[in-house]
DSSP file (Angstrom, degrees, kcal/mol; ACC not computed):
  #  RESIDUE AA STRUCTURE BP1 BP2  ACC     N-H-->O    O-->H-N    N-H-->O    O-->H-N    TCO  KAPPA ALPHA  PHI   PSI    X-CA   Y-CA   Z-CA
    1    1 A X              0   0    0      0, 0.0   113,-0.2     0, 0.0     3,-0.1   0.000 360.0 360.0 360.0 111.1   -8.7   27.8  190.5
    2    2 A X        -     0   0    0      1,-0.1     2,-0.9   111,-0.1   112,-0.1   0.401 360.0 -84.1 -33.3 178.9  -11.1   25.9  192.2
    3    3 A X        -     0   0    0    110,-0.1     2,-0.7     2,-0.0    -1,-0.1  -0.850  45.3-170.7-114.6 112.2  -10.5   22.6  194.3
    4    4 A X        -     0   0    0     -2,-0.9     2,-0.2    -3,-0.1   119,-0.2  -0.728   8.9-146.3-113.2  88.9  -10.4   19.7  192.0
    5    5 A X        -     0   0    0     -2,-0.7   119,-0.2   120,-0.2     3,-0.1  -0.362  24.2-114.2 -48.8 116.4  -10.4   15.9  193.4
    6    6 A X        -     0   0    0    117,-0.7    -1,-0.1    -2,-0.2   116,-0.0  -0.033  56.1 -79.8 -69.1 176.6   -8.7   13.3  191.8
    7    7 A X     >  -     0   0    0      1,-0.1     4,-3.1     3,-0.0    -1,-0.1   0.024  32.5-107.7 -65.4 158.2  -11.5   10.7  190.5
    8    8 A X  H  > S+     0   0    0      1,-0.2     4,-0.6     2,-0.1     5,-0.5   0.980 126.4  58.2 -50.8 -50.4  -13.4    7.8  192.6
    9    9 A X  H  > S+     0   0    0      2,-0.2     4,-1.9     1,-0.2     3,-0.3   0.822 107.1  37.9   0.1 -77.7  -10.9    5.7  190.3
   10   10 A X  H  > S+     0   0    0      1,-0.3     4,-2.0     2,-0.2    -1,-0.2   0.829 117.3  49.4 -72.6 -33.6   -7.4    7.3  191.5
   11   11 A X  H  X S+     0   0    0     -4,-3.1     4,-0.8     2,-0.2    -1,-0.3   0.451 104.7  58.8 -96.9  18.4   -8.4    7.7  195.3
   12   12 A X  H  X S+     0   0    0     -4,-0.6     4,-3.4    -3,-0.3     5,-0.3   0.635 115.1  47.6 -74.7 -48.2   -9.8    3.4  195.4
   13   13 A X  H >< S+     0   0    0     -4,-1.9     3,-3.3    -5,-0.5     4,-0.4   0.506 111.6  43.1 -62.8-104.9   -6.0    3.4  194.3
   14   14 A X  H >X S+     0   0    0     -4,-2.0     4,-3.1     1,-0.3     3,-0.6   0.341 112.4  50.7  -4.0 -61.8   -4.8    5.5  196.9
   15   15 A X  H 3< S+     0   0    0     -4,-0.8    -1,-0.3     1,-0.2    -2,-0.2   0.892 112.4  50.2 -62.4 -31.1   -6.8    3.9  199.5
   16   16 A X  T << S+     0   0    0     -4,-3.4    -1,-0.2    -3,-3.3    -2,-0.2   0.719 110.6  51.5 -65.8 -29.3   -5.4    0.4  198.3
   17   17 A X  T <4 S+     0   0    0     -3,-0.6    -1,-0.2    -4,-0.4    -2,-0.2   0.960  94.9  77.8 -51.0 -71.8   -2.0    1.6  198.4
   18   18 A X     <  +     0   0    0     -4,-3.1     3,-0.1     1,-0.1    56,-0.0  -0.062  32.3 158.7 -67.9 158.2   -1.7    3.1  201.7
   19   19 A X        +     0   0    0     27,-0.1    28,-2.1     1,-0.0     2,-0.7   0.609  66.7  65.5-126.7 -43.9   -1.2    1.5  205.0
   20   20 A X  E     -a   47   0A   0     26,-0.2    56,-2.7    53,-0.2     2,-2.0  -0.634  67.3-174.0-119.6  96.3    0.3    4.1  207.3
   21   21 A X  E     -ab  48  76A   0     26,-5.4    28,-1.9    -2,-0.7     2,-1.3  -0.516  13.0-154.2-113.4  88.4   -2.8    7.5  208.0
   22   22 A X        -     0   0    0     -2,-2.0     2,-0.1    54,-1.3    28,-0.1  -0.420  10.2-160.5 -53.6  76.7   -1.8   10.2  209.8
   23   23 A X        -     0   0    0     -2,-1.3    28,-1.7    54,-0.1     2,-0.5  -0.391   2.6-155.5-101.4 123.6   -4.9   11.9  211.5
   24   24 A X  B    S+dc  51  79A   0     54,-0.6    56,-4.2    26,-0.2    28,-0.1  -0.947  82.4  13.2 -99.2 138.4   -4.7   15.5  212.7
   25   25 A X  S    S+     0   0    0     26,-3.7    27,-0.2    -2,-0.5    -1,-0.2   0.669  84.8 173.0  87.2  14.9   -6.9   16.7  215.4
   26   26 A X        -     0   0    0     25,-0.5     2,-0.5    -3,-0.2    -1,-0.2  -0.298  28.0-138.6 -49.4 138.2   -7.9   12.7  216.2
   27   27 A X        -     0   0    0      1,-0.1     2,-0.7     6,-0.1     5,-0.3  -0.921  14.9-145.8-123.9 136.6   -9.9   13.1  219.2
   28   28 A X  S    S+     0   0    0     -2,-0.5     2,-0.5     7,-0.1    31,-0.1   0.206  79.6  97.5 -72.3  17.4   -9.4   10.4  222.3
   29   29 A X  S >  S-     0   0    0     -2,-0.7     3,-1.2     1,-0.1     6,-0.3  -0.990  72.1-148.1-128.0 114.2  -13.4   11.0  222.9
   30   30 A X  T 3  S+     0   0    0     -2,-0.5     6,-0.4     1,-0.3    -1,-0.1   0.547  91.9  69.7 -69.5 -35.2  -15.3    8.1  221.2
   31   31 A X  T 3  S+     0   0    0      4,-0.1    -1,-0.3     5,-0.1     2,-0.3   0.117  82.2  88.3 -69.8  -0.8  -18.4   10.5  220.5
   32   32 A X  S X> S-     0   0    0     -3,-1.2     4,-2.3    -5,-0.3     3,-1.3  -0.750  80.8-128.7-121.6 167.6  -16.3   12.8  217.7
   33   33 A X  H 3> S+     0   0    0      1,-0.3     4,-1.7    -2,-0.3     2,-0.9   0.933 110.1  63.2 -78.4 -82.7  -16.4   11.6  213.9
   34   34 A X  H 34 S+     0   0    0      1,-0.3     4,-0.4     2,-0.2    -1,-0.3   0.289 104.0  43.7  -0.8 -42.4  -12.7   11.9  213.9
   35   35 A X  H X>>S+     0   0    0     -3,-1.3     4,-2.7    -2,-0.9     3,-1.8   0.913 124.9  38.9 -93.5 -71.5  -12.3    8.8  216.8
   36   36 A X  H 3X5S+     0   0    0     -4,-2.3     4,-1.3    -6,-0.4    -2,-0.2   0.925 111.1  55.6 -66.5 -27.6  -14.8    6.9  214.9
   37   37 A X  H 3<5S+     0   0    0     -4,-1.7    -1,-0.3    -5,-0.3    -2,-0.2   0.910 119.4  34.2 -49.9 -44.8  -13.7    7.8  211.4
   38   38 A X  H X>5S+     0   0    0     -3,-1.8     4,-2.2    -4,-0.4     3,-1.5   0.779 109.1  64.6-109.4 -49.8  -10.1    6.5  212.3
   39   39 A X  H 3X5S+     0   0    0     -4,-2.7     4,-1.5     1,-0.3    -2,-0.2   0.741 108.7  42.2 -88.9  -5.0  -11.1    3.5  214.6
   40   40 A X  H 3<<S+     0   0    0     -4,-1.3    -1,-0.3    -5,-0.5    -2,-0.2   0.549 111.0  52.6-104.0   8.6  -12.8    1.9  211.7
   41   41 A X  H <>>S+     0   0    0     -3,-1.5     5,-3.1     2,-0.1     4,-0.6   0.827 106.5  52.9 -86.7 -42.3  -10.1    2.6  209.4
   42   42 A X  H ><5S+     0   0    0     -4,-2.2     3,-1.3     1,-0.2    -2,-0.2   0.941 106.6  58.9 -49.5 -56.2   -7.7    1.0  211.9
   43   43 A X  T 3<5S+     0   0    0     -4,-1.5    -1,-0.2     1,-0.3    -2,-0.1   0.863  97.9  56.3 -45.1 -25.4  -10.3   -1.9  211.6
   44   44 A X  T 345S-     0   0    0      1,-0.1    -1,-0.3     2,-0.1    -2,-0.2   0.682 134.2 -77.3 -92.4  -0.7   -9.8   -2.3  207.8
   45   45 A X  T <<5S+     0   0    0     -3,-1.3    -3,-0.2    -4,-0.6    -2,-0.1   0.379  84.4 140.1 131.9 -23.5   -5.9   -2.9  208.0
   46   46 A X      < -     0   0    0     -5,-3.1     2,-0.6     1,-0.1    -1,-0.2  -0.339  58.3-126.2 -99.2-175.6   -4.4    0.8  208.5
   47   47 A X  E     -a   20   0A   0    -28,-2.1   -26,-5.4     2,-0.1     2,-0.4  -0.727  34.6-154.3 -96.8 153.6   -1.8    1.7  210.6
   48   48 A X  E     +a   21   0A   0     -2,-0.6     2,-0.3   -28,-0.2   -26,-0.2  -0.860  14.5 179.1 -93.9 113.3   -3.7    4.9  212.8
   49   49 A X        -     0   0    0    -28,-1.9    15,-0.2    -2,-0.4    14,-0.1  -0.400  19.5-149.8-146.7 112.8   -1.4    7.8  214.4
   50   50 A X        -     0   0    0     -2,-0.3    14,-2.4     8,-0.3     2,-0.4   0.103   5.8-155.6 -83.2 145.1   -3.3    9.8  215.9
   51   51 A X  B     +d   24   0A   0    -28,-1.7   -26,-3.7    12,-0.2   -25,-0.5  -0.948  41.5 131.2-118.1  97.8   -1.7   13.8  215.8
   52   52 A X        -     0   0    0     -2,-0.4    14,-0.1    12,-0.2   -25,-0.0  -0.859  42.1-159.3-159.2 134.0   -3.3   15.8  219.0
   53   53 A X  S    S+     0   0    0     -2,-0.4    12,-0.2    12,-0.2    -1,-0.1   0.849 100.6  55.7 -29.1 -77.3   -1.1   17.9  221.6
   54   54 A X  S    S+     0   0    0     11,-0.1     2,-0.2     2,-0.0   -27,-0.0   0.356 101.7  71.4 -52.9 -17.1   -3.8   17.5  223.8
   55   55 A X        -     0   0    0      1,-0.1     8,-0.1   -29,-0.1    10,-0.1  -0.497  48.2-167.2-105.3 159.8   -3.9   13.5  223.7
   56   56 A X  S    S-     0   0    0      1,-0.3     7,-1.7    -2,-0.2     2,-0.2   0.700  75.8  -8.0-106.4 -37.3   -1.8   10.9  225.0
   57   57 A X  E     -G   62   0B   0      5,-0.3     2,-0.4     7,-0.0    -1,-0.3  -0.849  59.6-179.0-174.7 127.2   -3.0    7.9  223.2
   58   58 A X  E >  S+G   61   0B   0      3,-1.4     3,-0.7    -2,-0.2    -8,-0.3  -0.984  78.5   8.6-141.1 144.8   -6.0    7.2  221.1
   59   59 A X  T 3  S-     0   0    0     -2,-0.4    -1,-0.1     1,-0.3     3,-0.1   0.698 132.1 -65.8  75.3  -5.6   -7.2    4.1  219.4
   60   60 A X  T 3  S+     0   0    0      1,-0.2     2,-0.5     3,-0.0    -1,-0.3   0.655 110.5 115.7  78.3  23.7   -4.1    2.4  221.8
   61   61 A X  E <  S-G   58   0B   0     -3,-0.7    -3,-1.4     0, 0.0    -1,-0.2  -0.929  81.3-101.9-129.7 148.4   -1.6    4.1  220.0
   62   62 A X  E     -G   57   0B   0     -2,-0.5     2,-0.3    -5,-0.2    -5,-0.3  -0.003  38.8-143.8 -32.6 142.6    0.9    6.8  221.2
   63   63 A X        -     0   0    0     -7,-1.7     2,-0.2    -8,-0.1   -12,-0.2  -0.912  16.6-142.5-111.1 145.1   -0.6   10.3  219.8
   64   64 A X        -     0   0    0    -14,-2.4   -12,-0.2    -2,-0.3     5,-0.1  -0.998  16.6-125.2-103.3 126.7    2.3   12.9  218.6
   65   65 A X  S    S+     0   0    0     -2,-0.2     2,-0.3   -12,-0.2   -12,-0.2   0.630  88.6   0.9 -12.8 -41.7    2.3   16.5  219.0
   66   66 A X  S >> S-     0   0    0      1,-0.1     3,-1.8   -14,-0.1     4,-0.6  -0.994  73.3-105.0-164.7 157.5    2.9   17.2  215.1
   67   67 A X  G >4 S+     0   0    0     -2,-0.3     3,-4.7     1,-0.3    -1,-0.1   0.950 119.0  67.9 -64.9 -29.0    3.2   15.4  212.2
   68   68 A X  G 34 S+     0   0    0      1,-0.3    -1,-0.3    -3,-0.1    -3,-0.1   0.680  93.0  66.8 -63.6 -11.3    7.1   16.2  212.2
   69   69 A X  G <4 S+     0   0    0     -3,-1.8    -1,-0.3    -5,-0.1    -2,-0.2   0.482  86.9  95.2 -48.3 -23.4    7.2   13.5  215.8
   70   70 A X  S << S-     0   0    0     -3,-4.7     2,-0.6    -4,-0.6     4,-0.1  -0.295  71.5-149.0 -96.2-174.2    6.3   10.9  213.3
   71   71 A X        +     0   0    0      2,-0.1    -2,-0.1    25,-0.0    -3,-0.0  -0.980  52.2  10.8-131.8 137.4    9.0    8.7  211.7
   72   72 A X  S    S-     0   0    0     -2,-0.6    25,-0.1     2,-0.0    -1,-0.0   0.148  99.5 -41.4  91.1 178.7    9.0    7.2  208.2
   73   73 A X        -     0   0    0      1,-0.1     2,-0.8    23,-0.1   -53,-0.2  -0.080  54.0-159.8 -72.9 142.7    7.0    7.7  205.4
   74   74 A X  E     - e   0  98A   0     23,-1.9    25,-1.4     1,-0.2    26,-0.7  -0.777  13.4-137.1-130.1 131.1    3.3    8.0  205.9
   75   75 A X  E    S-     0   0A   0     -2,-0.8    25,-2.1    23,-0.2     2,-0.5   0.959  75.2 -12.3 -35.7 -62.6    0.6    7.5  203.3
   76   76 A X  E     -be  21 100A   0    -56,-2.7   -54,-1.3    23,-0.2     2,-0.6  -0.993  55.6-140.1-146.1 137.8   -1.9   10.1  203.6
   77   77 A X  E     - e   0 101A   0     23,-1.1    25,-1.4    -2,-0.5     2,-0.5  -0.849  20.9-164.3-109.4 105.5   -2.5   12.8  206.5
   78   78 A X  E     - e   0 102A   0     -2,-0.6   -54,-0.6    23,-0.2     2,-0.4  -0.730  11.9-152.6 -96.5 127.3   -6.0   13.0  206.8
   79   79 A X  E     -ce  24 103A   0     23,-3.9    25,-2.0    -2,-0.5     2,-0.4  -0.862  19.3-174.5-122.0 135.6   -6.9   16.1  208.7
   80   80 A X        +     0   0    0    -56,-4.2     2,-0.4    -2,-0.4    -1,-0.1  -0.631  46.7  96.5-105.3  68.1   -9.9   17.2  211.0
   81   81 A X  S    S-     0   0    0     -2,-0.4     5,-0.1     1,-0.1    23,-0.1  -0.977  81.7 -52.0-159.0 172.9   -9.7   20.3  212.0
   82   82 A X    >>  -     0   0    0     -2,-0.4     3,-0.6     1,-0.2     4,-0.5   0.533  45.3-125.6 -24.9 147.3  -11.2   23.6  211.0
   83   83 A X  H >> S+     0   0    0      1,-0.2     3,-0.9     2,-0.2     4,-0.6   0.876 115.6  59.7 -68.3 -25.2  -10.8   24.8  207.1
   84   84 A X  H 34 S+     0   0    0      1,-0.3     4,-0.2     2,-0.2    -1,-0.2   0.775 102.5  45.9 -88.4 -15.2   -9.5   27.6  208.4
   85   85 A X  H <> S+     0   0    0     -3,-0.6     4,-0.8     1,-0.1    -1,-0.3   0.411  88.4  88.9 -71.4 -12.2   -6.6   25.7  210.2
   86   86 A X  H <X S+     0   0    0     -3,-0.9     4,-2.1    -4,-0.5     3,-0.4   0.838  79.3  61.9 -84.4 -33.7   -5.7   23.4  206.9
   87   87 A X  H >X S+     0   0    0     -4,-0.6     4,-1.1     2,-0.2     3,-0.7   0.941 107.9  52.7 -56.2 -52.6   -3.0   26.1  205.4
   88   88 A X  H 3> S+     0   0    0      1,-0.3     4,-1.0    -4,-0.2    -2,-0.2   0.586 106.1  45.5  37.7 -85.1   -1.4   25.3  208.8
   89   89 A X  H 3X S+     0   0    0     -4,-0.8     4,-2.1    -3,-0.4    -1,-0.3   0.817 110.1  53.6 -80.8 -44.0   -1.3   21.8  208.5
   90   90 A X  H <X S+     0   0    0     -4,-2.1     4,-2.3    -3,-0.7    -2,-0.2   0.787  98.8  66.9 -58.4 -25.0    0.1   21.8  204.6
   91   91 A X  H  < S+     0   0    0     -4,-1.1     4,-0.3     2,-0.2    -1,-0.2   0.886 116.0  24.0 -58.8 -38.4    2.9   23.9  205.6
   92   92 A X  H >< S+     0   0    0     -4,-1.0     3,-3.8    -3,-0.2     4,-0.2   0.970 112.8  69.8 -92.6 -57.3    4.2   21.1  207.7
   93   93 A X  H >< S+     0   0    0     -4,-2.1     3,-2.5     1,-0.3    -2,-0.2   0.724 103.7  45.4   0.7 -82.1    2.5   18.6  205.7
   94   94 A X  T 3< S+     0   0    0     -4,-2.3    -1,-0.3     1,-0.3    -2,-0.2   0.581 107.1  57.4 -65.3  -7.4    5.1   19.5  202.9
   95   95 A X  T <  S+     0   0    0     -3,-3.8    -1,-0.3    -4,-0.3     2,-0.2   0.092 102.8  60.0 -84.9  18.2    8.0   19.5  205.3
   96   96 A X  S <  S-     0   0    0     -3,-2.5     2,-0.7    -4,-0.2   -28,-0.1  -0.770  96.9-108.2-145.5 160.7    7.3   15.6  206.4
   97   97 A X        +     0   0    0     -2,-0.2   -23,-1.9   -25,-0.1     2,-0.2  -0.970  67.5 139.9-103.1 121.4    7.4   12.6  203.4
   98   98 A X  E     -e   74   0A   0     -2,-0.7   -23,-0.2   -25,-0.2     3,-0.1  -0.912  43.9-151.5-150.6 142.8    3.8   12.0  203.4
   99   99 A X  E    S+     0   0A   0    -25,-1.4    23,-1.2   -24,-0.4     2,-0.4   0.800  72.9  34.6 -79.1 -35.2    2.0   11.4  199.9
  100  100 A X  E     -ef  76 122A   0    -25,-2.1   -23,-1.1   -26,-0.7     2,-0.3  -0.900  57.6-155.4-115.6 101.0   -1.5   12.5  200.1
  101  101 A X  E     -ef  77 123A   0     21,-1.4    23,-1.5    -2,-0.4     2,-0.5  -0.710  26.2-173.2-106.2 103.4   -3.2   15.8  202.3
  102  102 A X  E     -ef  78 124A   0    -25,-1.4   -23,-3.9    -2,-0.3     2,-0.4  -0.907  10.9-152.8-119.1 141.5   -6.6   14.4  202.6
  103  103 A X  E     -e   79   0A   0     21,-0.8    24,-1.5    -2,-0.5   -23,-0.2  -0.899  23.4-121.1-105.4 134.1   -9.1   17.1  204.2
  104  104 A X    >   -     0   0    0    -25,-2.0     3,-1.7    -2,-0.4    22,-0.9  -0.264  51.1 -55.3 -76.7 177.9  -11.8   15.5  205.9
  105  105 A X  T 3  S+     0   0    0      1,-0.3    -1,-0.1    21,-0.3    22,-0.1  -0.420 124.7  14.4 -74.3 142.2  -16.1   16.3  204.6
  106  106 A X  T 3  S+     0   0    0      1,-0.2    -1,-0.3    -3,-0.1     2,-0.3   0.355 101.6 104.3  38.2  30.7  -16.5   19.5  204.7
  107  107 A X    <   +     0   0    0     -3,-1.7    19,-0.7    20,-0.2     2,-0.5  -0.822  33.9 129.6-113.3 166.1  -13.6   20.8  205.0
  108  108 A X        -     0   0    0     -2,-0.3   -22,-0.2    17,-0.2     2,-0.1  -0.991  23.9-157.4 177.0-174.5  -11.5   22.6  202.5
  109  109 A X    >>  -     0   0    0     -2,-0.5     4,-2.4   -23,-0.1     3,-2.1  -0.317  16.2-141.8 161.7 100.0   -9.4   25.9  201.6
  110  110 A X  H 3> S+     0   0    0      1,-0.4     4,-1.3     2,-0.2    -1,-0.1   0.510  94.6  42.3  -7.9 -51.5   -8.4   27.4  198.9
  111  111 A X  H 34 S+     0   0    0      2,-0.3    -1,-0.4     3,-0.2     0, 0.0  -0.279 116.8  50.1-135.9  23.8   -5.0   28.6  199.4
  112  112 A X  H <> S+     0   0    0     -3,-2.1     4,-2.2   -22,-0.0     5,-0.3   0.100 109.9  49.1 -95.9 -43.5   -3.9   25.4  201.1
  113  113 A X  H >X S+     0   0    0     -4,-2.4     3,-2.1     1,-0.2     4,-0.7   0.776 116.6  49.6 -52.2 -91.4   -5.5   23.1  198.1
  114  114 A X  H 3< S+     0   0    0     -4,-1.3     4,-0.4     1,-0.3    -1,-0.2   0.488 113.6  45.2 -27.9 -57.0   -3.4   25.9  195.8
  115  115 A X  H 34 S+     0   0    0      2,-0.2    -1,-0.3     1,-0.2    -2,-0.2   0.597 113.2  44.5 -40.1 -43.1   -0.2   25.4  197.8
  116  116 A X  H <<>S+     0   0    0     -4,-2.2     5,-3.2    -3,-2.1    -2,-0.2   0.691 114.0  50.5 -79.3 -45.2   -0.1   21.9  198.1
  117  117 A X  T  <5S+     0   0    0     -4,-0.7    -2,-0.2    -5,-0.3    -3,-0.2   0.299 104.1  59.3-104.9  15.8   -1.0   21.3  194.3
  118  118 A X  T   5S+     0   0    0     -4,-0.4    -1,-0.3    -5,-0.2    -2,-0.1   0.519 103.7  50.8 -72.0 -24.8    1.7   23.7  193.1
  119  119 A X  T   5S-     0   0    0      2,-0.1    -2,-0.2    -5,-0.1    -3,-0.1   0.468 125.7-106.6-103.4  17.9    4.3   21.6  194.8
  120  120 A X  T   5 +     0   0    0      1,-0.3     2,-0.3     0, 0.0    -3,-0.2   0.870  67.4 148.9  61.3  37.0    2.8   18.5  193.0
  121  121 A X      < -     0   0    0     -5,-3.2    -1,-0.3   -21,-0.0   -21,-0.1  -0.815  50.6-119.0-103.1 161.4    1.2   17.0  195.8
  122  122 A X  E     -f  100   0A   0    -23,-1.2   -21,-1.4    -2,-0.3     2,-0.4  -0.533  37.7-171.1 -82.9 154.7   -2.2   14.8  195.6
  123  123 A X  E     -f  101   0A   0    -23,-0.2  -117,-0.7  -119,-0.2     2,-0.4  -0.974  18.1-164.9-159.3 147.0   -4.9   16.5  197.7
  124  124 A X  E     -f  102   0A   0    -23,-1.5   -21,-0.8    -2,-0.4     2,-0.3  -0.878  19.0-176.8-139.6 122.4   -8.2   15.2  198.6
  125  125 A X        +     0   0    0     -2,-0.4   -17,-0.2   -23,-0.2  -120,-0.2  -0.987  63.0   6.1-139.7 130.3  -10.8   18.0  200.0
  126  126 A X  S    S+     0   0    0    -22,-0.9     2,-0.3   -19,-0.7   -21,-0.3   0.907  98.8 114.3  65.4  37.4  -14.2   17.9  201.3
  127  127 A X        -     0   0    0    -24,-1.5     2,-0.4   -22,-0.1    -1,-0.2  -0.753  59.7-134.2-131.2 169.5  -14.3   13.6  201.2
  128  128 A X    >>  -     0   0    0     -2,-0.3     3,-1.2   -24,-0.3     4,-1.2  -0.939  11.2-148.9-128.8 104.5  -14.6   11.1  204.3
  129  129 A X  T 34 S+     0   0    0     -2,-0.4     5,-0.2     1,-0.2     4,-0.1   0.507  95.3  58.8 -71.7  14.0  -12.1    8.5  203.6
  130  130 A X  T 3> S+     0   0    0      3,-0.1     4,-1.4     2,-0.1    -1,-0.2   0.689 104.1  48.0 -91.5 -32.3  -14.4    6.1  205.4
  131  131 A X  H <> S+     0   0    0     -3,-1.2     4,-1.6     3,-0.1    -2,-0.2   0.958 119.9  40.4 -74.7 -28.3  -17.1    6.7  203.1
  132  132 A X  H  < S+     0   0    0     -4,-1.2    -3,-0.1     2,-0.3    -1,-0.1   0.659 113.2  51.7 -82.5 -26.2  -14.4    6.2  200.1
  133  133 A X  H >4 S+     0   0    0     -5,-0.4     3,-2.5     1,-0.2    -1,-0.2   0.980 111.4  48.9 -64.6 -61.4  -12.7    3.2  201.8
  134  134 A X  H >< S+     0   0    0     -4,-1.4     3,-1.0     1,-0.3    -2,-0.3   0.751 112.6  51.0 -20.6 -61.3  -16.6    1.9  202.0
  135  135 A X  T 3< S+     0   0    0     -4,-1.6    -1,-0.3     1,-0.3    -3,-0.2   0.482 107.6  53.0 -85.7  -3.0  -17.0    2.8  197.8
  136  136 A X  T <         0   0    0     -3,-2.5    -1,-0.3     1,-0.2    -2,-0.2   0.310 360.0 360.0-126.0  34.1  -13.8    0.9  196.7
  137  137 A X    <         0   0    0     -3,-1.0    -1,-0.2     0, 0.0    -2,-0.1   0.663 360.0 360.0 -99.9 360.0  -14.2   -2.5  198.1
């Protein structure tokens, strides 16, 4: 089965919905898409929290080790890092209450997309929610 994205439609709703975007792999270095991807999302109204080991604080806000650090429900975890790292990140994804598993452009995987949408979560692959925030105002 192939990776099938809900419509421009369902994810304006999404994006309108959410407030709270968990980024894995944010990076605290102003020069990666990830930092700028996130600080302008942060600009439109959400809340940013940034998921890095390696970081302390990006964007001003505490970074946590793993999405299980964070506390209460979080809208979407939109994740940057390698396709081949996203089953990874869905296994704990699906152990955390988070509604959406957004893979950032160009990324994607099979067998996490497969995983995810067996357990009848929404998943978003191979988009830039800055370009999608951009298309639904």
């Amino acid at each position: 089965m192939a990776i099938e994205n809900p419509s421009r439609e369902e994810i304006g709703k999404i994006l309108k919905k959410a407030r709270k975007i968990a980024v894995v792999g944010l990076s605290d270095n102003p020069e990666r898409t990830s930092y700028m991807v996130s600080q302008a999302m942060q600009a439109a109204g959400y809340d940013i929290i940034p998921v890095n080991p390696a970081a302390d604080e990006v964007l001003g806000v505490k970074a946590v080790k793993s999405l299980k650090e964070i506390e209460g429900h979080i809208d979407i975890v939109n994740v940057f890092r390698r396709s081949e790292f996203l089953m990874e990140v869905a296994k704990e994804f699906a152990e955390i209450d988070a509604d959406v598993f957004w893979a950032q452009l160009g990324l994607e995987n099979e067998e996490a997309y497969n995983f995810l949408n067996e357990k009848g979560y929404t998943v978003i692959m191979d988009r830039c929610i800055k370009v999608e925030h951009a298309m639904t105002k």
